[in-house]
KELO-568819 format. One record per residue (C-alpha): residue number from 1; residue in one letter; x, y, z. Coordinates in Angstrom, 3 decimals, padded with zeros to 6 digits. Example, Ala and Ser with C-alpha at 12.3 -4.5 7.8 and 13.67 -1.06 7.14 Angstrom:
residues 2
 pos code       px       py       pz
   1    A  012.300 -004.500  007.800
   2    S  013.670 -001.060  007.140
end
This chain:
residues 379
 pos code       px       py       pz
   1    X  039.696  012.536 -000.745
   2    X  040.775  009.097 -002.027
   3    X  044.133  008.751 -003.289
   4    X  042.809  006.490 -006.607
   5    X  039.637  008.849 -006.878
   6    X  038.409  009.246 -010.324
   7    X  038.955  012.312 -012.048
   8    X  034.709  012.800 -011.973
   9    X  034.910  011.788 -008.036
  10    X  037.501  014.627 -007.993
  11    X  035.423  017.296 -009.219
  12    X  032.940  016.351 -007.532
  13    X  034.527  017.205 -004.206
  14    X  035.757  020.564 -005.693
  15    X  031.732  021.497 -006.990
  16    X  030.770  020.351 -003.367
  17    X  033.061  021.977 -001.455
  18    X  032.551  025.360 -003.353
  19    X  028.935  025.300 -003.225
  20    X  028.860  024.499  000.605
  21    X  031.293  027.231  000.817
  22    X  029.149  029.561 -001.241
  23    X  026.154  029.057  000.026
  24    X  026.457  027.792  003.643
  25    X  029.688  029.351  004.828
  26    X  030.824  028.346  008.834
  27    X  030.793  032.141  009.385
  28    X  027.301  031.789  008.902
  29    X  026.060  028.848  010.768
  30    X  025.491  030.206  014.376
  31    X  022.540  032.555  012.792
  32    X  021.169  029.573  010.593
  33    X  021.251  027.682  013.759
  34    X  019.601  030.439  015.737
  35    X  016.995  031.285  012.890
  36    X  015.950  028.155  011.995
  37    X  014.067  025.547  013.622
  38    X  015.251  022.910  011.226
  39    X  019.102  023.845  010.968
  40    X  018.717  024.279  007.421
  41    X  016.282  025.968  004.935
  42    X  014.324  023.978  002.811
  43    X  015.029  026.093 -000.528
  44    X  018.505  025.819  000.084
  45    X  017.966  021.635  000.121
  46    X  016.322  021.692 -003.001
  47    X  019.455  023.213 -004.479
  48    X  022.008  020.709 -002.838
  49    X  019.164  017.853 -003.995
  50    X  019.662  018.937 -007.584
  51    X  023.050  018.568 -007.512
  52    X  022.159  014.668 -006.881
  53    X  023.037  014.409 -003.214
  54    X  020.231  012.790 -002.136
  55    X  019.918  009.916 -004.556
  56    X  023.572  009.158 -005.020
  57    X  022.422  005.609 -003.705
  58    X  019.893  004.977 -006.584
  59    X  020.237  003.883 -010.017
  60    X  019.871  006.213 -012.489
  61    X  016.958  003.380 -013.764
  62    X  014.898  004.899 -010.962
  63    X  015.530  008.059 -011.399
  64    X  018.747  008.991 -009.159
  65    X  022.119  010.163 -009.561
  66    X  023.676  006.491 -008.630
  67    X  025.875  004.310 -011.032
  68    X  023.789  001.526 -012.723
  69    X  022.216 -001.527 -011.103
  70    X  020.968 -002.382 -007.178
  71    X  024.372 -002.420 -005.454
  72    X  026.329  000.808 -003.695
  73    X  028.764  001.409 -006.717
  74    X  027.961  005.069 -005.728
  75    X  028.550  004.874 -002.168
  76    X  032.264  006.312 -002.618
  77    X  030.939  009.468 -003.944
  78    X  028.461  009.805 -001.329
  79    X  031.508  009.650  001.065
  80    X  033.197  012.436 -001.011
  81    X  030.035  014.657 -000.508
  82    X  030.156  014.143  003.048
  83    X  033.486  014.503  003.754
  84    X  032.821  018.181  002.652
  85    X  029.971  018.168  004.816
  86    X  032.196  017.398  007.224
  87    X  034.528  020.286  006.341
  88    X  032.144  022.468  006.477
  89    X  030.050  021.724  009.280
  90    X  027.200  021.887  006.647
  91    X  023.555  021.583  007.353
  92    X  020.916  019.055  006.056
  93    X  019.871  015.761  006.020
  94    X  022.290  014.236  004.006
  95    X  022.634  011.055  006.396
  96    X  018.735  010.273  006.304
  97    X  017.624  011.116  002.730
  98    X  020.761  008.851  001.626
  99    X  019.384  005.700  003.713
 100    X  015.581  006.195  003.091
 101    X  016.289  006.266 -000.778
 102    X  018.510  003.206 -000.841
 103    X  016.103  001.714  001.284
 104    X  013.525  002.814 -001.238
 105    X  015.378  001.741 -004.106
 106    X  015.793 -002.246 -002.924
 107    X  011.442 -001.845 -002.749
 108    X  008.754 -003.201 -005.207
 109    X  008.698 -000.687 -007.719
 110    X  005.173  001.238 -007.521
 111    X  003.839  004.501 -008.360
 112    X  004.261  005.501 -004.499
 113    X  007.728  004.513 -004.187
 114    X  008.214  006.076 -007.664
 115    X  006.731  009.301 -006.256
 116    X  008.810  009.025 -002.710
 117    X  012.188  008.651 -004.857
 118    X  011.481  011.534 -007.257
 119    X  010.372  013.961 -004.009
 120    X  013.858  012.661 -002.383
 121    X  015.803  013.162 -004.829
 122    X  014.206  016.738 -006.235
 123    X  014.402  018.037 -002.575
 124    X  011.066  018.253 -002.149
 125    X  010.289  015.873  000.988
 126    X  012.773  015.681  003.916
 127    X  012.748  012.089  005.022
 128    X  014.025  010.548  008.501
 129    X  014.915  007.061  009.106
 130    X  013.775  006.066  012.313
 131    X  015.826  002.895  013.875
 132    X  016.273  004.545  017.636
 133    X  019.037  005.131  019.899
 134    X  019.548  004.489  023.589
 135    X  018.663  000.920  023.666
 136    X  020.911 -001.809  023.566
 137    X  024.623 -001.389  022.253
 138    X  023.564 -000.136  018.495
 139    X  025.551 -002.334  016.051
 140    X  023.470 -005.151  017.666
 141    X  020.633 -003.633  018.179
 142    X  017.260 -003.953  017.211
 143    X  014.641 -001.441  016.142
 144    X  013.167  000.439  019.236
 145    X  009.238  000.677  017.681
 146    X  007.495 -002.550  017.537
 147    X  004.699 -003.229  015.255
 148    X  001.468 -005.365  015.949
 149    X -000.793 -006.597  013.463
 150    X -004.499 -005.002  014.030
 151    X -006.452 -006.451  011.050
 152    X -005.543 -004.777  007.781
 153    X -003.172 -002.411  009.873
 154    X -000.439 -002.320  011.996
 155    X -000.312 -000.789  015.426
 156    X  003.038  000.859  016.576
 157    X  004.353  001.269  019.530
 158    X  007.770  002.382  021.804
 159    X  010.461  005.496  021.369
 160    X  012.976  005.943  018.981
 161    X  015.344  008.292  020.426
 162    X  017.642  010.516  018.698
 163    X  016.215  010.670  015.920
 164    X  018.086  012.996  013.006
 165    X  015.367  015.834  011.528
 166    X  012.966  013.580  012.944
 167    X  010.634  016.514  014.106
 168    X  011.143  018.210  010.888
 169    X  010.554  015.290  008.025
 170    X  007.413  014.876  005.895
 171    X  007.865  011.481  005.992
 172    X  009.373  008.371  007.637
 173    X  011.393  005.253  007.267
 174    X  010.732  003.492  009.840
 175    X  011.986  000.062  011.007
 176    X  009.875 -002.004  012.864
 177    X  009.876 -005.416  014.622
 178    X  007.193 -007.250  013.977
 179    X  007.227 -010.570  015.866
 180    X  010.625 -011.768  015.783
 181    X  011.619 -010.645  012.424
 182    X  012.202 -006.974  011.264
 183    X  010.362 -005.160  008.421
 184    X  010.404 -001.439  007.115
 185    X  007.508  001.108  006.883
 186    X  007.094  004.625  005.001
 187    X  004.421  006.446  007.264
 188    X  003.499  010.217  007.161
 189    X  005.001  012.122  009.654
 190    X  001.614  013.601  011.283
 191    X  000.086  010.354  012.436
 192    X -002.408  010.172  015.252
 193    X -000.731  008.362  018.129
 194    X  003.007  009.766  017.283
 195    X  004.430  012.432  019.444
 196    X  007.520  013.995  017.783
 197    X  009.483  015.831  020.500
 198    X  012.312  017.633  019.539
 199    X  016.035  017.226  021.621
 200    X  018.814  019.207  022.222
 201    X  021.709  018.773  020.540
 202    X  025.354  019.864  020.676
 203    X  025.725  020.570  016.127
 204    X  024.083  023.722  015.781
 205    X  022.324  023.331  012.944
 206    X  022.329  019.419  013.293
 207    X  018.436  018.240  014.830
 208    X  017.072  015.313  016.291
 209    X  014.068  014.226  017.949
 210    X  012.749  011.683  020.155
 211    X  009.593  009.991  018.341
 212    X  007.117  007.949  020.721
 213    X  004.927  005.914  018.978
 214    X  001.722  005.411  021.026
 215    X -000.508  003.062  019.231
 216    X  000.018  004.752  016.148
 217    X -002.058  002.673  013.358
 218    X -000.821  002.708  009.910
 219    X -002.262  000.560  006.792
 220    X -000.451 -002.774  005.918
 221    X  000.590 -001.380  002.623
 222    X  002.345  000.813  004.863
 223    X  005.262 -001.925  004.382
 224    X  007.938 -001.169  001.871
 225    X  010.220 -004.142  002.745
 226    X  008.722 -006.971  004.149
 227    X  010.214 -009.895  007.184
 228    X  011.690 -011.729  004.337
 229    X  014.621 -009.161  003.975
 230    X  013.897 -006.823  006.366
 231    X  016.687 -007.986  009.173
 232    X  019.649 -008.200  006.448
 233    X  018.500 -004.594  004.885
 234    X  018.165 -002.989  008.687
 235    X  022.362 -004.243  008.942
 236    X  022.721 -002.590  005.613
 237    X  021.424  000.709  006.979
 238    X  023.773  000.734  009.666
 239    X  026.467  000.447  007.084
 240    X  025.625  003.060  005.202
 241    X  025.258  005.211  007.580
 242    X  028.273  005.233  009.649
 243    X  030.076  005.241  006.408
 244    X  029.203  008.562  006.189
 245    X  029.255  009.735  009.550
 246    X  032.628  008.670  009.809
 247    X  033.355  010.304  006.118
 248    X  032.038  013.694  007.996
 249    X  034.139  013.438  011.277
 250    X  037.419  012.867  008.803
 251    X  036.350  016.161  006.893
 252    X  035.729  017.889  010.370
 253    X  039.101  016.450  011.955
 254    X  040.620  017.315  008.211
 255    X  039.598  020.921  008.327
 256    X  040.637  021.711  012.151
 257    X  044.212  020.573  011.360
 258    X  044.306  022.466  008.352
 259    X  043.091  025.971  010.488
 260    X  045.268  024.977  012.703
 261    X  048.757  024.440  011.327
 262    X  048.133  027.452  009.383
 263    X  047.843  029.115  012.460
 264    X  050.885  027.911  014.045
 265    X  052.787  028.904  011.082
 266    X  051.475  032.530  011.406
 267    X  051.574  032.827  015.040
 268    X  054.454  033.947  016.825
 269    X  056.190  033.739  020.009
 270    X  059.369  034.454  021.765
 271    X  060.135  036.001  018.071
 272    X  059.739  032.736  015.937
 273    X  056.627  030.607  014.839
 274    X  054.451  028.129  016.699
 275    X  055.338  025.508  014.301
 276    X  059.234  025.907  014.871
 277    X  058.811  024.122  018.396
 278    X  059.836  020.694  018.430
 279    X  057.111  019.370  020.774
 280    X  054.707  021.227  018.040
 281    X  056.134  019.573  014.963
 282    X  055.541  016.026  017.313
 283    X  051.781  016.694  017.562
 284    X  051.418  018.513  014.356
 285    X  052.881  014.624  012.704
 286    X  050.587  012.300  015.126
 287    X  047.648  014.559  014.159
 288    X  048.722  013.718  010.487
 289    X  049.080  009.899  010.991
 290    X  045.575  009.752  012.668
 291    X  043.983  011.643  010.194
 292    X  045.751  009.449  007.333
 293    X  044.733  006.415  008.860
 294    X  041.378  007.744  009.547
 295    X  040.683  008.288  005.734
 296    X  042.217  004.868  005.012
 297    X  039.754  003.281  007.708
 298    X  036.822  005.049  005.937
 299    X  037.943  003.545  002.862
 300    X  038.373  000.006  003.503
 301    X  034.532  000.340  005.132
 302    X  033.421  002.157  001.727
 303    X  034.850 -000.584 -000.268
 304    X  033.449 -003.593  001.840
 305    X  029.808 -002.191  002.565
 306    X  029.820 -001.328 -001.789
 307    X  031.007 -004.789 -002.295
 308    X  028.790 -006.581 -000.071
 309    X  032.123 -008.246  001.188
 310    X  031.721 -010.406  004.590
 311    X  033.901 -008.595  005.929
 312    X  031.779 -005.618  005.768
 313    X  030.896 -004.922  009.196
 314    X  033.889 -005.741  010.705
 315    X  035.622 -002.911  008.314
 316    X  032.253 -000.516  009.191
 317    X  033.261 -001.028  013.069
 318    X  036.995 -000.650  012.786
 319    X  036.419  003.152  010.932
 320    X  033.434  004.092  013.454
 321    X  035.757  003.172  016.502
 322    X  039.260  004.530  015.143
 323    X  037.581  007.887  013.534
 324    X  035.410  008.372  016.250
 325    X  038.740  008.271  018.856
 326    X  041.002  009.885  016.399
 327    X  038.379  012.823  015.132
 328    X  037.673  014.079  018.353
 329    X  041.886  013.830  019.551
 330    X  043.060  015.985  016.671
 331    X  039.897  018.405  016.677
 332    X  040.596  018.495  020.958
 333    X  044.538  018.941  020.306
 334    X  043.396  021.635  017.576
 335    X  042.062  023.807  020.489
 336    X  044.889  023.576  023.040
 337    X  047.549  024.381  020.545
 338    X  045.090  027.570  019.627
 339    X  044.897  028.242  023.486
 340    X  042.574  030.484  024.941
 341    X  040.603  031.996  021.532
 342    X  040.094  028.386  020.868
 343    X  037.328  027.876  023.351
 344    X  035.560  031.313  022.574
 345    X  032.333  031.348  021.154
 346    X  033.712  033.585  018.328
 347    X  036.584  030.625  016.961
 348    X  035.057  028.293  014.289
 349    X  037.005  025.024  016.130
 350    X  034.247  024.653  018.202
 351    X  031.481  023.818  015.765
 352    X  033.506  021.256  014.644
 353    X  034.663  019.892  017.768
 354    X  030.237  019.684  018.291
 355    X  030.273  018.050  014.969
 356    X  032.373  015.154  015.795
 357    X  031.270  015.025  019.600
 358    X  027.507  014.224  018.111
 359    X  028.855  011.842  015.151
 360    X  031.005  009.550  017.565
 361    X  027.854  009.213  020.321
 362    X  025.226  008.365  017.653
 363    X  024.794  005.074  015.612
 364    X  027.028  003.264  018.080
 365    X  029.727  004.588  020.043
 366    X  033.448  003.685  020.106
 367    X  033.363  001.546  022.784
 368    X  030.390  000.019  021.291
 369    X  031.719 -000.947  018.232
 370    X  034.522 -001.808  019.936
 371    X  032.717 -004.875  021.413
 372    X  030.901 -005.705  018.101
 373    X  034.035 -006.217  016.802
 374    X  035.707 -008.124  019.463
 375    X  032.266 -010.049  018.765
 376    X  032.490 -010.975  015.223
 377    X  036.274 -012.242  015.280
 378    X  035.482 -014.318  017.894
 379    X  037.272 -012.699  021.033
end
């Protein structure tokens, strides 16, 4: 939680948390992710949606949950939410209905995209935003699909890997390049010439799918934002998004050292508490440094990306490649100081451990951003 949060940005954390808890407990995430397909149930969305999850990102002029006007005031609170996403190892896709409806927002206001950001933000269609991993190193990336004009249509083709609820969504963002430029489609899921292959994944109730595109045709109106802005919105995306995939691996890394100092403090041996030991209270205050300076990381990039700042993706790649390191140390230090019962299937340290192994390999990896950093100052 942010030190200067609001007293509204507070409460909002406390109604999140207790309705994740409520509704989605850890205890009872191994049987969602066994039951269900999807890793979540789509009743249960439409409840989180009406709490505004899902259209934190757009104006309350369109119809969302956002602060006023076409920037990211809101994009702090949607890094509250998913902090206790994080937390909780929750289910649903926060990350993609976020993006799609700020993408949607910065559109041409018509009755379609009208319709798209009411069914968004009600819950009532699960979007994915296709951009495609396993390319080139992401931050630089471009999309994997390539569109070709066909007459009045365009014709799509390549794989987008990874790609989150992507074999469960109604619909899809998709970005595209189309000649040298970049532009953004919403196409309908079931498409003739689009094979939607689901992939294994390490979250248990986090999915993602592989999405080949094999001449798929869609209708020119298909295009929601055109060449002219399409390239500067696709950076924007990337933003966003590991903004709150790094908000999620603080709440997971937040959580585990929480379980696990009160653990040490109730465990004994040789007649006195884990936490007495010196070499304990060592790694209990690193953990608590990393996980300070984590949140402070995720900050700075919240504040940039809302701002629009140039500095904005140098502060996005400096939380993605500190938080994705320092997540996965204090979750991996969580389980060796819980010893064996730590790496049973029974403890709850390993579903978070799978959280933040997924969220540091996806939208660009430490070592990744790592680069893109060295990049844009120059090195």
């Amino acid at each position: 939680m942010r030190f200067d949060a609001s007293d509204e940005q507070r409460q909002l954390g406390v109604t999140t948390r207790r309705f994740l808890e409520s509704t989605v407990p850890v205890s009872g995430l191994r049987l969602l992710g066994e039951k269900n397909p999807a890793g979540f149930d789509r009743d249960w969305w439409r409840r989180a949606a009406d709490l505004g999850w899902a259209s934190l990102l757009v104006p309350e002029t369109l119809g969302g949950s956002g602060a006023p006007g076409a920037g990211l005031a809101s994009l702090a609170d949607l890094a509250i939410v998913a902090e206790e996403y994080g937390r909780g190892v929750a289910p649903g896709p926060l990350l993609p209905a976020s993006v799609a409806a700020w993408t949607l927002a910065q559109a041409e206001q018509s009755e379609n995209v009208g319709a798209a950001l009411d069914a968004i933000g009600a819950g009532e269609a699960v979007w994915a935003w296709v951009r495609g991993e396993g390319g080139d190193p992401w931050p630089q990336s471009p999309p994997s699909v390539r569109a070709v004009p066909a007459g009045n249509a365009l014709s799509l083709t390549g794989t987008a890997g990874a790609v989150e609820s992507g074999a469960d969504a109604d619909r899809l963002l998709v970005a595209v390049c189309l000649g040298d430029d970049v532009a953004h489609l919403a196409v309908p899921a079931e498409l003739a010439g689009l094979e939607r292959r689901r992939v294994s994944s390490l979250d248990l109730v986090r999915r993602h799918a592989d999405l080949h595109f094999d001449g798929a045709v869609v209708p020119r109106t298909a295009v929601v934002i055109g060449v002219d802005r399409g390239r500067a919105l696709l950076e924007r995306q990337g933003h966003i998004a590991n903004v709150v995939q790094c908000a999620e691996m603080v709440g997971a890394a937040s959580r585990s050292f929480a379980m696990t100092l009160a653990y040490a403090t109730e465990r004994y041996s040789f007649g006195r508490p884990l936490a007495s030991y010196q070499e304990l209270k060592h790694r209990f205050a690193d953990m608590k440094l990393w996980l300070e300076a984590s949140e402070a990381a995720v900050e700075a990039a919240v504040a940039a990306v809302a701002a629009d700042a140039p500095e904005a993706a140098a502060r996005v790649s400096t939380a993605k490649l500190y938080v994705g390191r320092a997540a996965a140390d204090v979750v991996q230090d969580c389980i060796q100081i819980h010893g064996g019962i730590g790496v049973t299937w029974e403890h709850d340290l390993h579903l978070y451990l799978r959280r933040v192994t997924t969220g540091r390999q996806l939208m660009g990896t430490p070592a990744e951003h790592t680069e893109h950093l060295a990049s844009l100052l120059g090195l």
